[in-house]
Biopython code that builds the backbone (N, CA, C, O; Angstrom):
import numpy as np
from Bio.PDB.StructureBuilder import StructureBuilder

atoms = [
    (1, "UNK", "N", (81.541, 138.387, 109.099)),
    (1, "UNK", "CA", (82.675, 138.393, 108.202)),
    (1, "UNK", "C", (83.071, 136.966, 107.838)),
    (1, "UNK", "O", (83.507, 136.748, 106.708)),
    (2, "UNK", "N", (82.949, 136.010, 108.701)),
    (2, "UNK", "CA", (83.087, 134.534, 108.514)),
    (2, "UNK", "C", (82.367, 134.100, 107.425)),
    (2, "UNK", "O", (82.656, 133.281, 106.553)),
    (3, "UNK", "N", (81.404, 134.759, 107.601)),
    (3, "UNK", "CA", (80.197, 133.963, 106.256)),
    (3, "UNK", "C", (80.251, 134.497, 105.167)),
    (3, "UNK", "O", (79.754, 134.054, 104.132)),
    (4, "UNK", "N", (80.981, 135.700, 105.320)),
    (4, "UNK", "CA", (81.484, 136.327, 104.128)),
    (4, "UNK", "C", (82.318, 135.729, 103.360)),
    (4, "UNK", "O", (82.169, 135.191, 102.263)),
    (5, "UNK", "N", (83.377, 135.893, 104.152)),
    (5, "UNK", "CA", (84.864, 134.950, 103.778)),
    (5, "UNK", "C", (84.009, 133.525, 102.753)),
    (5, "UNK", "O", (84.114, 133.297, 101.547)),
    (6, "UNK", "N", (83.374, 132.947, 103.584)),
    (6, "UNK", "CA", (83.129, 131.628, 103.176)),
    (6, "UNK", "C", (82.112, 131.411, 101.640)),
    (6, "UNK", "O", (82.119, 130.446, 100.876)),
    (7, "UNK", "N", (81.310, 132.651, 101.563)),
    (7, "UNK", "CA", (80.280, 132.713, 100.342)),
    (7, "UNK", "C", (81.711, 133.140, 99.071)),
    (7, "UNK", "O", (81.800, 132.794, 97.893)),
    (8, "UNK", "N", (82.660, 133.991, 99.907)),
    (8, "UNK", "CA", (83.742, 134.477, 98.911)),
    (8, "UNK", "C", (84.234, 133.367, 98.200)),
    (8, "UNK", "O", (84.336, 133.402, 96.974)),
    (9, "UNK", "N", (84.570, 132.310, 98.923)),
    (9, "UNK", "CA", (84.714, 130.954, 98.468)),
    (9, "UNK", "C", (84.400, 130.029, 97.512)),
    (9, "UNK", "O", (84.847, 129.687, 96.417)),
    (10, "UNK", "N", (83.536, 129.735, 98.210)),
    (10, "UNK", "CA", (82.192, 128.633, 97.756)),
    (10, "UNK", "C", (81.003, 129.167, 96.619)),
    (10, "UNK", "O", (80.469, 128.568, 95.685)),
    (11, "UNK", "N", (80.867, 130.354, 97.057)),
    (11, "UNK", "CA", (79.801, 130.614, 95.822)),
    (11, "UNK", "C", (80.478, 131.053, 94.568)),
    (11, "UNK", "O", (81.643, 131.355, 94.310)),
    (12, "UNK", "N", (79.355, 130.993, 93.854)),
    (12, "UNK", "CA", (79.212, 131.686, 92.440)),
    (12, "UNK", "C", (79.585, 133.385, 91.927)),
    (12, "UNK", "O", (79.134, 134.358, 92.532)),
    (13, "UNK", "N", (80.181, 133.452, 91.122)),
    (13, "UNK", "CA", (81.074, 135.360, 91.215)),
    (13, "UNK", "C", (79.955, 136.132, 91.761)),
    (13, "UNK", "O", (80.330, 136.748, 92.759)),
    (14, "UNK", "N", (78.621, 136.345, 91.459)),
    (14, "UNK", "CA", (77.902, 137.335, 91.325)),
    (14, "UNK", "C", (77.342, 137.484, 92.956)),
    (14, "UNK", "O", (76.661, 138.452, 93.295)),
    (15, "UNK", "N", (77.732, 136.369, 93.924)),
    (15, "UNK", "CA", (77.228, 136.595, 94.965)),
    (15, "UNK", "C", (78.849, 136.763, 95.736)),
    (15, "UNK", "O", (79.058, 137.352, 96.797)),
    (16, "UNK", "N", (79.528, 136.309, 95.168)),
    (16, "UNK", "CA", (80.878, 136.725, 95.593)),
    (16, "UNK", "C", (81.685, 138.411, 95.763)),
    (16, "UNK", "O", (82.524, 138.999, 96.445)),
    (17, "UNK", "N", (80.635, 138.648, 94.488)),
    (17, "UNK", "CA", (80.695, 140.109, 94.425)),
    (17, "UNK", "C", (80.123, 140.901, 95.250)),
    (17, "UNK", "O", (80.604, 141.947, 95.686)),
    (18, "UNK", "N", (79.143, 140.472, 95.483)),
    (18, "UNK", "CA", (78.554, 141.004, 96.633)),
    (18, "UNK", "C", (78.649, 140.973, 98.227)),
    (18, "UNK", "O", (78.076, 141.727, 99.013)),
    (19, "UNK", "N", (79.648, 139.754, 98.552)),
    (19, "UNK", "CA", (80.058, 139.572, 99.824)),
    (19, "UNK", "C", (81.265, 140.424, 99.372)),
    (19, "UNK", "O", (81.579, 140.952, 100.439)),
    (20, "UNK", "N", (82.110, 140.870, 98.472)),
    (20, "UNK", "CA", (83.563, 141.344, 99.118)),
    (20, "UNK", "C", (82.699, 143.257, 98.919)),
    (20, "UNK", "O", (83.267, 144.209, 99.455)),
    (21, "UNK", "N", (81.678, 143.420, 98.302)),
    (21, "UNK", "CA", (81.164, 145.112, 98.522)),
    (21, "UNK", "C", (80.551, 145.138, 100.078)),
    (21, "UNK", "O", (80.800, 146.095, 100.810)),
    (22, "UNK", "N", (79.713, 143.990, 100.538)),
    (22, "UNK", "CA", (79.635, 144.035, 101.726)),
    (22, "UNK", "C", (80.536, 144.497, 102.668)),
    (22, "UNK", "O", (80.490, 145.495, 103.387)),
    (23, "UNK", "N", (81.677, 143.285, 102.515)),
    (23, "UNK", "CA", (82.723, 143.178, 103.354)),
    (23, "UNK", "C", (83.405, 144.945, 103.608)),
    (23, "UNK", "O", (83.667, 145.435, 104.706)),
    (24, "UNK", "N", (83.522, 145.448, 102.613)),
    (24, "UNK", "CA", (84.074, 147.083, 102.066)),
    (24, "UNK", "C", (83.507, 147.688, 103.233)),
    (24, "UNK", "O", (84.002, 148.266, 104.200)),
    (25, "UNK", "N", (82.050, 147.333, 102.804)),
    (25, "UNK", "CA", (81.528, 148.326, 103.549)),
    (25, "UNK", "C", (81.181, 148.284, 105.005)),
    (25, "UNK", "O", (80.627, 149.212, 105.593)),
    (26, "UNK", "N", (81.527, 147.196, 105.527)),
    (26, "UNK", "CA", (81.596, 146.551, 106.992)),
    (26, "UNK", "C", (82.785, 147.214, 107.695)),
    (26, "UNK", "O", (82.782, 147.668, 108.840)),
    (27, "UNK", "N", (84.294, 147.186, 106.403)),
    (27, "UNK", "CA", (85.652, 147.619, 107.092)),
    (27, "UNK", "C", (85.219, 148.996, 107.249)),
    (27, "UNK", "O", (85.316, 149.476, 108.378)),
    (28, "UNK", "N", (84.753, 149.720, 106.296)),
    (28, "UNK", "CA", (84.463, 150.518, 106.481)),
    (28, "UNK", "C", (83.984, 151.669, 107.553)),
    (28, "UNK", "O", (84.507, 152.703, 107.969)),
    (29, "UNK", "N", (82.476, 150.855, 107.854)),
    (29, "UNK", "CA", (82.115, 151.501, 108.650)),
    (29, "UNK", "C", (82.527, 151.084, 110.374)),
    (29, "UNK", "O", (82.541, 151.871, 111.321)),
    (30, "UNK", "N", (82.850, 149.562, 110.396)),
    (30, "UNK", "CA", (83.817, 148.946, 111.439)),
    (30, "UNK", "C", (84.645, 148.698, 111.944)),
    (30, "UNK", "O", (84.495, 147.927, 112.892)),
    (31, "UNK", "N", (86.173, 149.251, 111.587)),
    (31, "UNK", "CA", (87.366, 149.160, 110.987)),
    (31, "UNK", "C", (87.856, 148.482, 112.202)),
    (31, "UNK", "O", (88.693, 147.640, 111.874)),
    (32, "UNK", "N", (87.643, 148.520, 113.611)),
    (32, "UNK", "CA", (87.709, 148.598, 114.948)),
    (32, "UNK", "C", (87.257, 147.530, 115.296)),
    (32, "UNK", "O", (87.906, 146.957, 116.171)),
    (33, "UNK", "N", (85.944, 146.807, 114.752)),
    (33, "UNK", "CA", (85.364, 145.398, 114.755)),
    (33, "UNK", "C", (85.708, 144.449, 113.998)),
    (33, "UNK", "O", (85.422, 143.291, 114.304)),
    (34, "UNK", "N", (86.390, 144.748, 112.862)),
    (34, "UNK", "CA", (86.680, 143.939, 111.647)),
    (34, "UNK", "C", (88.215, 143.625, 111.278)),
    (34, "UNK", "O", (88.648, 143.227, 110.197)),
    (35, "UNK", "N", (88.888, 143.892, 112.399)),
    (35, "UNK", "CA", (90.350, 144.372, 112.083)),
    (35, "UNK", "C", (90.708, 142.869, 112.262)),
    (35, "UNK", "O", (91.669, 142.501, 111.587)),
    (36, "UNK", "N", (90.260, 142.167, 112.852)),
    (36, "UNK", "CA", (91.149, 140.742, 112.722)),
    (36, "UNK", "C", (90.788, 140.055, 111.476)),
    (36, "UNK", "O", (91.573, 139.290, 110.915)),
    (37, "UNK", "N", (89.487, 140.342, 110.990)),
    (37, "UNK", "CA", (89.357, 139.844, 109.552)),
    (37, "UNK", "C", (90.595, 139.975, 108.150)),
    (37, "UNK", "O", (91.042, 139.209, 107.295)),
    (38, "UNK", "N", (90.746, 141.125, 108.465)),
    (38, "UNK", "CA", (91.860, 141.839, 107.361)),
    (38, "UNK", "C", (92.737, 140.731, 107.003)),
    (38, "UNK", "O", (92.617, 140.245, 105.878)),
    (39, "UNK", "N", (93.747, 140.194, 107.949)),
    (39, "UNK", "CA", (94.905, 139.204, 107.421)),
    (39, "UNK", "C", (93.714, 137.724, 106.729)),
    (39, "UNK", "O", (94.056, 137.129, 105.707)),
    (40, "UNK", "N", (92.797, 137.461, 107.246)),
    (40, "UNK", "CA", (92.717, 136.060, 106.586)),
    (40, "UNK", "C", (91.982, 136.568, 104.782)),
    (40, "UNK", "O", (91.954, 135.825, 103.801)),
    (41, "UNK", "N", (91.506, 137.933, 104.848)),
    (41, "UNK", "CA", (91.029, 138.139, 103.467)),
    (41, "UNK", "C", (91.931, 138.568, 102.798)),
    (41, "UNK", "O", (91.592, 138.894, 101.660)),
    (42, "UNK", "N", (93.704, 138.795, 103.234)),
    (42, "UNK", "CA", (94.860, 138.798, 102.586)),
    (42, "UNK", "C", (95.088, 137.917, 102.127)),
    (42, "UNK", "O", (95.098, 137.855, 100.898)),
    (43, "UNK", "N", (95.407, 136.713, 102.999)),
    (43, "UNK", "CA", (95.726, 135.549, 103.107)),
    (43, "UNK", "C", (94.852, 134.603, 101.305)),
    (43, "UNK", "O", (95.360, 133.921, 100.415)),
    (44, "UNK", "N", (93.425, 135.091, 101.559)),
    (44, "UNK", "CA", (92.786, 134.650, 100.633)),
    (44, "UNK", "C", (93.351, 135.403, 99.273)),
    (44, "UNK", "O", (94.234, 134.891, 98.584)),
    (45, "UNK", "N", (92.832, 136.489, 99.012)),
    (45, "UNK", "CA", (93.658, 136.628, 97.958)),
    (45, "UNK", "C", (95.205, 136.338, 97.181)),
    (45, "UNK", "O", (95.391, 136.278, 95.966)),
    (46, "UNK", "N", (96.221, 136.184, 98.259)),
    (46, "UNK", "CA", (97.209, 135.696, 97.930)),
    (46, "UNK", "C", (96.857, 134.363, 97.758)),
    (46, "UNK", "O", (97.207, 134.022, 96.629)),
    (47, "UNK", "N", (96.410, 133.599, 98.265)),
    (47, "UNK", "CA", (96.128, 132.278, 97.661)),
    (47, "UNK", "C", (95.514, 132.131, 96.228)),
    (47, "UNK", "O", (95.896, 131.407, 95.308)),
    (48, "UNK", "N", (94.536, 132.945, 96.276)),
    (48, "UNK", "CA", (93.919, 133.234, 94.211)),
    (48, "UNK", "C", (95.122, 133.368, 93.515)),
    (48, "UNK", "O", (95.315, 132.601, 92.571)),
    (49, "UNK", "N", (95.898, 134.135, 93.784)),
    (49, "UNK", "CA", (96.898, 134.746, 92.966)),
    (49, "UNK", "C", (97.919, 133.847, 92.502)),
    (49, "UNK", "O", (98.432, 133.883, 91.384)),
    (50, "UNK", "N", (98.291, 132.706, 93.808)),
    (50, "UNK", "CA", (99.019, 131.863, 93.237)),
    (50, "UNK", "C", (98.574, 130.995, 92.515)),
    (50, "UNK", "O", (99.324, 130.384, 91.753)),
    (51, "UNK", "N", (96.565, 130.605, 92.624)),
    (51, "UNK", "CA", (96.080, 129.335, 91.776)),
    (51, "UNK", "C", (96.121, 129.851, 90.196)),
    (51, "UNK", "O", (95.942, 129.113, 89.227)),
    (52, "UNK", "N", (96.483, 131.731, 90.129)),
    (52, "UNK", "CA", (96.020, 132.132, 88.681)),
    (52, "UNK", "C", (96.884, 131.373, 87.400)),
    (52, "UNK", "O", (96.466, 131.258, 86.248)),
    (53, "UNK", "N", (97.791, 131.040, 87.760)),
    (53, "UNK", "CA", (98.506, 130.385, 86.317)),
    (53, "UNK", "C", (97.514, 128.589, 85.880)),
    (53, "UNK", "O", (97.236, 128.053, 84.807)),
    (54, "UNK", "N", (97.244, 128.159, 87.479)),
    (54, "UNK", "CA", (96.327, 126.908, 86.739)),
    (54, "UNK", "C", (94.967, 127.716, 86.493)),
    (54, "UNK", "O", (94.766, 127.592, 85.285)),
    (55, "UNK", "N", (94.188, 128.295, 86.910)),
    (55, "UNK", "CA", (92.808, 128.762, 86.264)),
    (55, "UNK", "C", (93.109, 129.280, 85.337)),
    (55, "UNK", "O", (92.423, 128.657, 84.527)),
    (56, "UNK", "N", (93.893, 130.325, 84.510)),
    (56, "UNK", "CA", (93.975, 130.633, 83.596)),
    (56, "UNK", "C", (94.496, 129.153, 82.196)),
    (56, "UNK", "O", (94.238, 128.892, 81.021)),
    (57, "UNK", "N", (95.048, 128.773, 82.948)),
    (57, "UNK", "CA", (95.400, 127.420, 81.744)),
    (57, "UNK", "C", (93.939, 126.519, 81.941)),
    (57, "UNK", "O", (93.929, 125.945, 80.852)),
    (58, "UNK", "N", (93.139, 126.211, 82.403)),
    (58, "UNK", "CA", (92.094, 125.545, 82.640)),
    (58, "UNK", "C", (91.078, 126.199, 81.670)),
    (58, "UNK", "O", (90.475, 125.707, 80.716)),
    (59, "UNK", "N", (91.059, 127.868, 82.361)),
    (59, "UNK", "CA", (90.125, 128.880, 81.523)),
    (59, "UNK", "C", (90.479, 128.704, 79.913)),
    (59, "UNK", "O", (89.633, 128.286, 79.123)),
    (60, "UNK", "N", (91.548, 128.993, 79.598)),
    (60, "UNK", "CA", (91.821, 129.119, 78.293)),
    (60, "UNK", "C", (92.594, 127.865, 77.271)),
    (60, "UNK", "O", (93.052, 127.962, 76.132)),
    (61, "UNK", "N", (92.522, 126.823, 78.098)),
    (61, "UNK", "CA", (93.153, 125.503, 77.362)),
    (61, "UNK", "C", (91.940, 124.796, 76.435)),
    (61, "UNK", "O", (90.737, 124.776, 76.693)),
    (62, "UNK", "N", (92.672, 124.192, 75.218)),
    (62, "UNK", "CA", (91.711, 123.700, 74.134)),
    (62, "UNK", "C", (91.143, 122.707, 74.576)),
    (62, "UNK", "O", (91.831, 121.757, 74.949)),
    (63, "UNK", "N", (89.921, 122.663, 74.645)),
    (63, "UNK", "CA", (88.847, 121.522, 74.656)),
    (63, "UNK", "C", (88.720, 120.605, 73.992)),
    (63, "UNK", "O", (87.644, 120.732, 73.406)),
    (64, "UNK", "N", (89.314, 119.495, 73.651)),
    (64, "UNK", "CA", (89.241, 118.829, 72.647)),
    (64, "UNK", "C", (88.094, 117.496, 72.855)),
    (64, "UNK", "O", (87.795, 116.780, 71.899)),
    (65, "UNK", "N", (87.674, 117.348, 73.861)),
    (65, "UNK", "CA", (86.996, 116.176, 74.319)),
    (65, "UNK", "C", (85.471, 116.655, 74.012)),
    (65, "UNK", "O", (84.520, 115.899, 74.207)),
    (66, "UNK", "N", (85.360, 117.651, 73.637)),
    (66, "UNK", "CA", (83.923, 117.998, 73.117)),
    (66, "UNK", "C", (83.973, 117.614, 71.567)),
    (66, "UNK", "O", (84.809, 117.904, 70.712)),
    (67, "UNK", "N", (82.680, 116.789, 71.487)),
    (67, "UNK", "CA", (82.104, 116.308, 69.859)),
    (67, "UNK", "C", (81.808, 117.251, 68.934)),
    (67, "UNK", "O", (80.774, 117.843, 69.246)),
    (68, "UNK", "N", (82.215, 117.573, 68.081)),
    (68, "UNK", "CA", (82.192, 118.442, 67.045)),
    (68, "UNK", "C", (83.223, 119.463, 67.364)),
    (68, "UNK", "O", (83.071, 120.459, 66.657)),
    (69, "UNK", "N", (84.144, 119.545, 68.124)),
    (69, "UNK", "CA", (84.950, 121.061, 68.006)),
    (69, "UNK", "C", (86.361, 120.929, 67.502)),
    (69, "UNK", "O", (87.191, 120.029, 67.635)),
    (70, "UNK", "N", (86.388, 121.986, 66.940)),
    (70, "UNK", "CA", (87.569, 122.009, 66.515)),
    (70, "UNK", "C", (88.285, 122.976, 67.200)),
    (70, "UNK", "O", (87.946, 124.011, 67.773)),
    (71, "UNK", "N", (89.759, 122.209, 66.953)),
    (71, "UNK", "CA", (90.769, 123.736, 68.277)),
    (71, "UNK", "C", (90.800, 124.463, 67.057)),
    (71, "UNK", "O", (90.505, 123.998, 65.956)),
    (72, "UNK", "N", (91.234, 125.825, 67.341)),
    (72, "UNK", "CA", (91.253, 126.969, 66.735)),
    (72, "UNK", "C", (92.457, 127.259, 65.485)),
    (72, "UNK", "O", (92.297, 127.978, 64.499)),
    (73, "UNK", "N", (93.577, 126.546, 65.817)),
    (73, "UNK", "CA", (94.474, 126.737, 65.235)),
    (73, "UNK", "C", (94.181, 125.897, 63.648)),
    (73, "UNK", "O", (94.933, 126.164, 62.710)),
    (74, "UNK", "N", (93.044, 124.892, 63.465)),
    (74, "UNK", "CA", (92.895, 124.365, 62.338)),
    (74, "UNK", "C", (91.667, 125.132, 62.093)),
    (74, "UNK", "O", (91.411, 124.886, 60.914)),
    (75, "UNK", "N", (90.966, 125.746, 62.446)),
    (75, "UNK", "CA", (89.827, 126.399, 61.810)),
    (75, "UNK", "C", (90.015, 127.380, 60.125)),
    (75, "UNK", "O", (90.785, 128.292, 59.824)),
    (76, "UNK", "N", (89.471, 127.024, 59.726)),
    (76, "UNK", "CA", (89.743, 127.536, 58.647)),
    (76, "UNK", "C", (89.571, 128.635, 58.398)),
    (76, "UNK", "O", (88.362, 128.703, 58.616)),
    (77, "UNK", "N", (90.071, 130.286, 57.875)),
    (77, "UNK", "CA", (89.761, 131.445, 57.685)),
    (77, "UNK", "C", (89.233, 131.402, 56.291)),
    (77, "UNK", "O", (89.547, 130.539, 55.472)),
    (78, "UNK", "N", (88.180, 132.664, 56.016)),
    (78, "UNK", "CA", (87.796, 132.996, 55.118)),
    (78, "UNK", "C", (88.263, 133.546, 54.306)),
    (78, "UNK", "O", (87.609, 133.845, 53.307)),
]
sb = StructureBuilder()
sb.init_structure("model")
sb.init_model(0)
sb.init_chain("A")
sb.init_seg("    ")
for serial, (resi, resn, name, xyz) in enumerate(atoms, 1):
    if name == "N":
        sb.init_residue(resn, " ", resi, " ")
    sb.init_atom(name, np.array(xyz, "f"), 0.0, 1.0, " ", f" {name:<3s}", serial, name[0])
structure = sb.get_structure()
């Protein structure tokens, strides 16, 4: 579950995705072995939740330092 936690982290979504279906299926079938895990993969998600207002402004803020782009609001419609 440690290395879980930690790929949840550090890696890339698509393997991330796959450590928290793991993880499911670990509580799952372990609930009895895995029970101290539970609070720190709380813990983690509440931490996402509070970074979501900067990733979302990061995700969706205008790029302007790229050569050739234009922000959206001057793009011209047809």
């Amino acid at each position: 579950m440690a290395l879980l936690m930690q790929i949840l982290r550090t890696d890339n979504e698509e393997n991330a995705v796959l450590a928290l279906k793991i993880m499911i299926d670990l509580h799952r079938s372990y609930k009895n072995v895995v029970a101290d895990q539970v609070q720190p993969f709380l813990d983690f998600v509440f931490e996402m939740y509070q970074n979501m207002p900067s990733i979302v402004k990061d995700a969706f803020e205008t790029n302007t330092s790229i050569p050739g782009s234009t922000p959206a609001a001057t793009v011209p419609h047809p």
